[in-house]
C-alpha positions as CSV (number, residue, x, y, z in Angstrom):
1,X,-20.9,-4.8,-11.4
2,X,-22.3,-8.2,-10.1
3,X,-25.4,-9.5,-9.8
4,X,-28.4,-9.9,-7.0
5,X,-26.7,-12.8,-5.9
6,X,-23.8,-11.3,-4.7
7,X,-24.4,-9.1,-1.7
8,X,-22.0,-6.5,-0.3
9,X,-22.4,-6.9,3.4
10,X,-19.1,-4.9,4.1
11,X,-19.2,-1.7,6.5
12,X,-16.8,1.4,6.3
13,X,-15.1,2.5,9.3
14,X,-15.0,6.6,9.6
15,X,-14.2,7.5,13.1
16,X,-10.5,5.6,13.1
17,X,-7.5,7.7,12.8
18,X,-4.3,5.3,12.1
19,X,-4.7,2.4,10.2
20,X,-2.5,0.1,11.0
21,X,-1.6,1.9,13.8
22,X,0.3,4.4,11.9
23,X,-1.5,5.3,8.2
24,X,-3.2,8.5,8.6
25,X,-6.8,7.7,6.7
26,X,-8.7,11.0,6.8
27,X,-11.2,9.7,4.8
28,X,-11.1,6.5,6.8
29,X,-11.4,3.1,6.1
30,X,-14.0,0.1,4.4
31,X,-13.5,-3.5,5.2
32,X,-15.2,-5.5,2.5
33,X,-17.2,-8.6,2.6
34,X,-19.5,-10.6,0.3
35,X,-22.4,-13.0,0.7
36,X,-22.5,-15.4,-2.5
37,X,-25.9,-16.6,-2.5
38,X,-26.3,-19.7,-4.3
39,X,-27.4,-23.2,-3.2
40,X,-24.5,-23.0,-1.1
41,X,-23.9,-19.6,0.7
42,X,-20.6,-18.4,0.6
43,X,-19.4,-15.4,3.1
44,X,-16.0,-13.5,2.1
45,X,-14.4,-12.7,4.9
46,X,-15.1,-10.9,8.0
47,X,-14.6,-7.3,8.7
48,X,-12.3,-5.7,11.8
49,X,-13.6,-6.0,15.4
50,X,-14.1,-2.5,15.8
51,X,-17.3,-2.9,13.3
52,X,-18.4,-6.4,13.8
53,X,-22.1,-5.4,15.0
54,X,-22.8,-3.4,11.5
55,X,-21.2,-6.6,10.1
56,X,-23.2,-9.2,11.5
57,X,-26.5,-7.0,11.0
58,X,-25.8,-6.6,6.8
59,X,-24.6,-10.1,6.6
60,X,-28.0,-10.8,8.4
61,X,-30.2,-8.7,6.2
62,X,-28.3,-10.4,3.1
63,X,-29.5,-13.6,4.3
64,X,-33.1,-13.6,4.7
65,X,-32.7,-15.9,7.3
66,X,-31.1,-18.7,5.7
67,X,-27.8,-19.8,7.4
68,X,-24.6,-19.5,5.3
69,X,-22.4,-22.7,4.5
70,X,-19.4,-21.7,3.6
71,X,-16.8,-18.2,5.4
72,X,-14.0,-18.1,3.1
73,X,-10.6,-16.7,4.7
74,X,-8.6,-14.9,2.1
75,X,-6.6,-12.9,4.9
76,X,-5.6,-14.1,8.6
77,X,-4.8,-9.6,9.5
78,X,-7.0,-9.0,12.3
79,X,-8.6,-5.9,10.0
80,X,-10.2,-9.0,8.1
81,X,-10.5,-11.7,10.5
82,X,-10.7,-10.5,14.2
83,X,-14.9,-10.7,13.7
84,X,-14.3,-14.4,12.8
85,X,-15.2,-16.0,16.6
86,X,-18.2,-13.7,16.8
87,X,-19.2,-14.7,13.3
88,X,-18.9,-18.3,14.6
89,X,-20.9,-17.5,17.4
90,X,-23.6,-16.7,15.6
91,X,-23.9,-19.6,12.6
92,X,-21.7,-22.0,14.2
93,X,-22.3,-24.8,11.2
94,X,-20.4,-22.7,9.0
95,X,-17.1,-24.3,7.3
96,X,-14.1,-22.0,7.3
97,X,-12.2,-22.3,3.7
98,X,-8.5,-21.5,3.8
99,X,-5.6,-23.2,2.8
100,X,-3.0,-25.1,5.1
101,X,-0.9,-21.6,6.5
102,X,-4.5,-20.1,7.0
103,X,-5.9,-22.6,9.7
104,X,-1.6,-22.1,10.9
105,X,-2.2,-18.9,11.6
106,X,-5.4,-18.5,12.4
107,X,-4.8,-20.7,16.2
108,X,-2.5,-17.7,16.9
109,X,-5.6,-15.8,17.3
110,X,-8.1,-17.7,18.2
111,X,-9.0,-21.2,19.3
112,X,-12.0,-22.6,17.5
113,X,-13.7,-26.0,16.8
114,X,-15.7,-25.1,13.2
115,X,-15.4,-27.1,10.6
116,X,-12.3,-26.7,7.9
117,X,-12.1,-26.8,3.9
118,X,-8.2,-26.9,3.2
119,X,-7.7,-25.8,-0.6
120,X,-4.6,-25.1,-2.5
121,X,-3.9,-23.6,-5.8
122,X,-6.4,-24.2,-8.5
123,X,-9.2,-25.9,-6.3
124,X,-12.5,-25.2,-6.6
125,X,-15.6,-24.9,-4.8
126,X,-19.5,-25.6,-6.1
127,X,-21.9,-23.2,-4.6
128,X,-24.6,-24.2,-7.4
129,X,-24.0,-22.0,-10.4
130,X,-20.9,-20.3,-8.4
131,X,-17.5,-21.9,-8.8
132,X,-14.8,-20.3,-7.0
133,X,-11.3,-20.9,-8.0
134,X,-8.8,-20.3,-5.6
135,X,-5.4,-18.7,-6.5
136,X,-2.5,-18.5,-3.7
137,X,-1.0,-15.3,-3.4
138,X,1.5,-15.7,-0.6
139,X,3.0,-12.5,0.9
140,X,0.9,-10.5,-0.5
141,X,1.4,-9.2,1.4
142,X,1.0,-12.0,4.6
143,X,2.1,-15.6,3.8
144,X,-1.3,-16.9,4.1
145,X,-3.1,-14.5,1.3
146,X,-4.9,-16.6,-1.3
147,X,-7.7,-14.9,-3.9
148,X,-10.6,-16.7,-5.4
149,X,-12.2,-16.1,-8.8
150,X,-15.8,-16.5,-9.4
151,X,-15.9,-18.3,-12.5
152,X,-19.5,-17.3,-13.9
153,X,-19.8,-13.7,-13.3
154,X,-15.9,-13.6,-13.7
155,X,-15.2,-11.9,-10.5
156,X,-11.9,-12.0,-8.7
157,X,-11.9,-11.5,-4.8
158,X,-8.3,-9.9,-4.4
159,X,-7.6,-10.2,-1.1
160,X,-5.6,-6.7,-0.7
161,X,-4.4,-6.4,-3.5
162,X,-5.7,-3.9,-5.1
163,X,-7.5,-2.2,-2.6
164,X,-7.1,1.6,-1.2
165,X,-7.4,4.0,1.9
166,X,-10.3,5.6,2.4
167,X,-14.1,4.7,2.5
168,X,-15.8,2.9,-0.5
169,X,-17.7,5.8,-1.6
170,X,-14.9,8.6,-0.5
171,X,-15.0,10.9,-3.9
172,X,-10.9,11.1,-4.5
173,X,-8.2,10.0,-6.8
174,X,-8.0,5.9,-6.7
175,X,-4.6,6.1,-8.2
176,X,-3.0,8.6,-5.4
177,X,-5.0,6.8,-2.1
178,X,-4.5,2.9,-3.5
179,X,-0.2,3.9,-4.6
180,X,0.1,5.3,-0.8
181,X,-1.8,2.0,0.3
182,X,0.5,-0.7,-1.8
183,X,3.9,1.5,-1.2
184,X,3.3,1.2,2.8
185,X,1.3,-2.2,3.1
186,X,2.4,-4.4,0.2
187,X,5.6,-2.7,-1.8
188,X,8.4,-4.7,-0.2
189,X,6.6,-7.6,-2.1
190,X,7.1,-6.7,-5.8
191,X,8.2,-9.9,-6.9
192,X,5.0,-12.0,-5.1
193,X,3.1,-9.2,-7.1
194,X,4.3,-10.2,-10.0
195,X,3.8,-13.6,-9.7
196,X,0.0,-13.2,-8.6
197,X,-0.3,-10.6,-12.0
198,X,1.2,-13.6,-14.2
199,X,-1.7,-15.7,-12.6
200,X,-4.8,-12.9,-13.2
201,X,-3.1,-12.3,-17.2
202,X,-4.6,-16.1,-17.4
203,X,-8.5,-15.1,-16.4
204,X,-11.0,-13.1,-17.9
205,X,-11.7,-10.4,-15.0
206,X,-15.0,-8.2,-15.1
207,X,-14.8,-7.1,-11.7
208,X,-12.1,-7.0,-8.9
209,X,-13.8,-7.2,-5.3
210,X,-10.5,-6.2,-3.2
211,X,-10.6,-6.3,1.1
212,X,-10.3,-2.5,1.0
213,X,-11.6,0.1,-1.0
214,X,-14.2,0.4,-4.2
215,X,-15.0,-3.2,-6.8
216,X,-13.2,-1.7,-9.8
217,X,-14.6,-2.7,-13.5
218,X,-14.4,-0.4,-16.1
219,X,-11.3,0.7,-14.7
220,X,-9.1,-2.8,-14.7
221,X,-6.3,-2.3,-17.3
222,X,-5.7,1.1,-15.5
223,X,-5.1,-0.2,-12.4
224,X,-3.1,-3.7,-14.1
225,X,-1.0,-1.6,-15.5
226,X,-0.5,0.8,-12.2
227,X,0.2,-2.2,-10.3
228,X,2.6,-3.8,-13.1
229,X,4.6,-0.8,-12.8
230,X,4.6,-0.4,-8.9
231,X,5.6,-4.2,-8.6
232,X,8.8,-3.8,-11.2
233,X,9.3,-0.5,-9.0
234,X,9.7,1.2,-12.1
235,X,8.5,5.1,-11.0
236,X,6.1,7.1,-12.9
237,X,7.2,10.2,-12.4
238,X,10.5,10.6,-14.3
239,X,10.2,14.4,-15.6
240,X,9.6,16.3,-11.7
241,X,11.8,16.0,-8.6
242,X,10.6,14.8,-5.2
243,X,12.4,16.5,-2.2
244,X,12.8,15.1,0.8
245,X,14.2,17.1,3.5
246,X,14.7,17.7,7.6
247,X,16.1,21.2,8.6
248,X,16.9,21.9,12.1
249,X,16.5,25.4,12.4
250,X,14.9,26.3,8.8
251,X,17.9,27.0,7.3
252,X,18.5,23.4,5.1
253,X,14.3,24.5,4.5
254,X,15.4,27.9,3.1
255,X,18.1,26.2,1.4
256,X,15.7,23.4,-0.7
257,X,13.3,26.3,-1.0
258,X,16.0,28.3,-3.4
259,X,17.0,25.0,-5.2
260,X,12.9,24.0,-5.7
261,X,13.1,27.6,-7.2
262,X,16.4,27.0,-9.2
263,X,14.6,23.7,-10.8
264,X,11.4,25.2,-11.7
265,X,12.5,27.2,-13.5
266,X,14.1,24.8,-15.8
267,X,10.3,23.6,-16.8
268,X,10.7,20.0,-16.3
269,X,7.6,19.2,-14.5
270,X,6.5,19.7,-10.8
271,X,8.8,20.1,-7.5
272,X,7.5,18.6,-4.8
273,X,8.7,19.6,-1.4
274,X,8.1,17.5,1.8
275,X,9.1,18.7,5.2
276,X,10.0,14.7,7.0
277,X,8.8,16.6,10.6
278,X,5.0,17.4,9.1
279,X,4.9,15.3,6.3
280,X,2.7,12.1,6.9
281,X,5.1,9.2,6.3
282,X,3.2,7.0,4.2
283,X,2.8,10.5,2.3
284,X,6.4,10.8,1.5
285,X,7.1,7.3,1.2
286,X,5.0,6.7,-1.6
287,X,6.4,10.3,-3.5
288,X,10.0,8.6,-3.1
289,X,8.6,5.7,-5.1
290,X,7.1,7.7,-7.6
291,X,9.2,10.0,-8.6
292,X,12.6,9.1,-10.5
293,X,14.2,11.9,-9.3
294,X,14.5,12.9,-5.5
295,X,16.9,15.2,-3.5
296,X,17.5,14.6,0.1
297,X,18.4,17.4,2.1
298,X,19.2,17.5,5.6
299,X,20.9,18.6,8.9
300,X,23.4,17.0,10.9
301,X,22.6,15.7,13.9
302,X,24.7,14.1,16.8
303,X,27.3,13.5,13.9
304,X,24.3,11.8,11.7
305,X,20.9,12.8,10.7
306,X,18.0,14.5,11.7
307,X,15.9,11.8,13.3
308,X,13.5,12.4,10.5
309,X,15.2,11.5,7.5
310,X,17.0,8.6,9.5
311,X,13.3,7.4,10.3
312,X,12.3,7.9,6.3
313,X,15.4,6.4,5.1
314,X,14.8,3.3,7.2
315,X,11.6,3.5,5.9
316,X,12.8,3.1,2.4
317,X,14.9,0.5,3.0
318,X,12.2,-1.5,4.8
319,X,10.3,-1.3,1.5
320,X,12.6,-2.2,-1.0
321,X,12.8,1.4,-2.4
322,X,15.0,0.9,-5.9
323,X,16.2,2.4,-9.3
324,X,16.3,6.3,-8.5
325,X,18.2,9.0,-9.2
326,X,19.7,10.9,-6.1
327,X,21.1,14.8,-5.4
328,X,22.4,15.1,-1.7
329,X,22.1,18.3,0.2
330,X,23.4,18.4,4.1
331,X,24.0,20.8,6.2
332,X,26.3,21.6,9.3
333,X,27.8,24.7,11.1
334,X,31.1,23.1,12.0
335,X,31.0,18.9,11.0
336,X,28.8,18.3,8.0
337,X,28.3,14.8,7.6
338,X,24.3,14.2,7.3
339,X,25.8,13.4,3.2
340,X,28.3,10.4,4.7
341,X,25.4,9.1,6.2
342,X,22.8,9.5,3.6
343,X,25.6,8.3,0.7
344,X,25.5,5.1,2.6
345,X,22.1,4.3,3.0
346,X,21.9,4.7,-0.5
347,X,24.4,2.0,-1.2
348,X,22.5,-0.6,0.8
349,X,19.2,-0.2,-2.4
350,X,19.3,-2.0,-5.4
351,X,19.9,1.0,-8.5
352,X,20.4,4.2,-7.0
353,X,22.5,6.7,-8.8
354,X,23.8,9.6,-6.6
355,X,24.8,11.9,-8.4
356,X,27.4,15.4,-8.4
357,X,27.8,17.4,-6.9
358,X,26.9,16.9,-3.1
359,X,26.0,20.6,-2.0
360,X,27.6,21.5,1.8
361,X,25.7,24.2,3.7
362,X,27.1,25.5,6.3
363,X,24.6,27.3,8.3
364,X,22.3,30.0,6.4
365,X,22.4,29.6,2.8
366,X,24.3,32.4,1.0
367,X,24.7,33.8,-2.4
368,X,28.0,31.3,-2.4
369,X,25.7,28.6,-2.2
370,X,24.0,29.7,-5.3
371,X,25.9,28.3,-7.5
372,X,26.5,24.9,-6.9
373,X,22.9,24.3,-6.1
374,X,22.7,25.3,-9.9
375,X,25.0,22.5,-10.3
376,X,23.0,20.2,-8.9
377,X,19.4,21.4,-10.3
378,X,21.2,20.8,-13.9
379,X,22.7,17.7,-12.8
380,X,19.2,15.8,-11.2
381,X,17.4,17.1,-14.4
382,X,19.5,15.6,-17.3
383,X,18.3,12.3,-19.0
């Protein structure tokens, strides 16, 4: 993808369980970093505390015991930068390149005397035959984020944009790990995404190095256009339906169970049905963004919602979740009004048709309720 004189000297990290805090990553996690070897040497980044001794013994290796000149800062998130000070310990001559918001942010971590490079948009460093170029990418998704593009072996370092959950070498599907990682870490930012992809249309891009995740080459308009699509929040998936749902006592399950059934059979692609209680989050968060068409089903609760689609809908409005197409189910032995509630969360997103009819269950579903979860089947399908 590059050549010798670009080392990866990043580590994967397969013994954490939440990233984040709260992204499950069974397949755990890669923090990536680069050593630029040139007559200046250039380090990208650090990687997150809990790996710093792998770290500092590839970045080592990579060196050959020369000392490096330059660490550039393309993220301030402790999963980056919290191996900067002992990094600094150890080749304390090095000068940190960030621009003005980087060295801002960085004192709220820690409190260091190295040397500082301020760049902005469009500056460049000489490493010898290596130019980099930085590019600003603010909030994307922190306000510090800026990328750099390596003008001779046309590489751009992405920050995290672009990157994915899992380890660099984790066989799986980029597309499904690297749409739950931008839905949950960068989707409320479509338009800064958009602005950043204006700014990559402009440079010929062999290989994207991102903070997370595999360097993609080969497949670069495939992901382009993924991301140009995720950043207009324009879903993929318009032919299935996504459903959402919390049940109480299994019957608002049983009841999304017949109308999964009732929509199947109509052949319009898959039904996918996620229970909010077992579900991962960042799971059904990212289906809600894909798919065009999504029912929400659930119980009332304390005259409101089950706590599980009152956490997921405050999940999607969090994100910026827009231009869907909504079917409400609720459910409620004597006070149904889990649809009142869900109606007018929908009214707070941006494109969000709700559509007829709203289907009322009132304890166990019965052959009654048949019927108008026909209705409703017919009405989420049609174009």
């Amino acid at each position: 993808m590059y050549s010798d004189n670009i080392i990866y000297v990043g580590v994967d990290d397969d013994d954490i369980d939440l990233f984040e805090g709260q992204y499950d990553v069974p397949n755990g996690m890669s923090y990536n970093s680069y050593v630029i070897m040139d007559e200046k040497i250039a380090v990208t980044d650090t990687v997150d505390l809990r790996k710093v001794q792998a770290f500092l013994d590839n970045v080592k290796t990579a060196l050959h015991g020369k000392k490096p000149d330059y660490l550039i800062v393309h993220h301030v998130e402790p999963d980056h930068a919290s191996s900067l000070q002992a990094f600094l310990d150890v080749y304390p001559d090095v000068t940190l390149v960030g621009n003005a918001k980087t060295f801002q942010m960085l004192e709220n971590y820690f409190a260091f005397t190295a040397a500082r490079l301020v760049v902005k948009e469009g500056d460049e460093l000489s490493l010898g035959a290596h130019t980099l170029k930085f590019i600003t990418a603010p909030m994307v998704h922190w306000p510090e984020v800026m990328m750099s593009y390596e003008v001779s072996e046309k590489i751009l370092f992405s920050a995290d944009a672009f990157g994915k959950f899992g380890m660099r070498e984790t066989e799986e599907s980029w597309d499904s790990e690297a749409r739950r990682y931008y839905f949950n870490i960068v989707g409320k930012y479509g338009p800064q995404v958009q602005a950043v992809l204006k700014k990559a249309t402009g440079l010929e891009i062999k290989t994207i190095c991102p903070l997370h995740g595999p360097d993609l080459d080969v497949t670069i308009p495939h992901v382009l256009n993924l991301y140009q699509a995720w950043s207009s929040y324009n879903p993929e998936v318009t032919d299935g339906v996504f459903i959402a749902y919390a049940s109480l006592h299994g019957n608002t399950a049983a009841a999304v169970e017949c109308l999964a059934d009732i929509i199947d059979k109509h052949g319009r692609g898959d039904v996918y049905l996620a229970d909010l209680a077992r579900v991962d989050m960042s799971e059904a968060l990212s289906a809600a963004f894909q798919y065009k068409r999504i029912i929400l089903a659930a119980s009332t609760y304390n005259a409101g919602l089950m706590p599980f689609m009152e956490d997921f809908l405050n999940h999607l409005k969090a994100k910026n979740w827009q231009n869907h197409i909504v079917g409400l189910v609720e459910n409620g032995s004597w006070a149904p009004m889990a649809a009142k509630v869900m109606k007018a969360a929908m009214e707070s997103a941006k494109n969000i048709t709700v559509i007829e009819p709203v289907v009322t269950i009132k304890g166990a579903v019965k052959e009654a309720d048949l019927p108008r979860l026909a209705e409703l089947a017919e009405a989420i399908l049609k174009d």
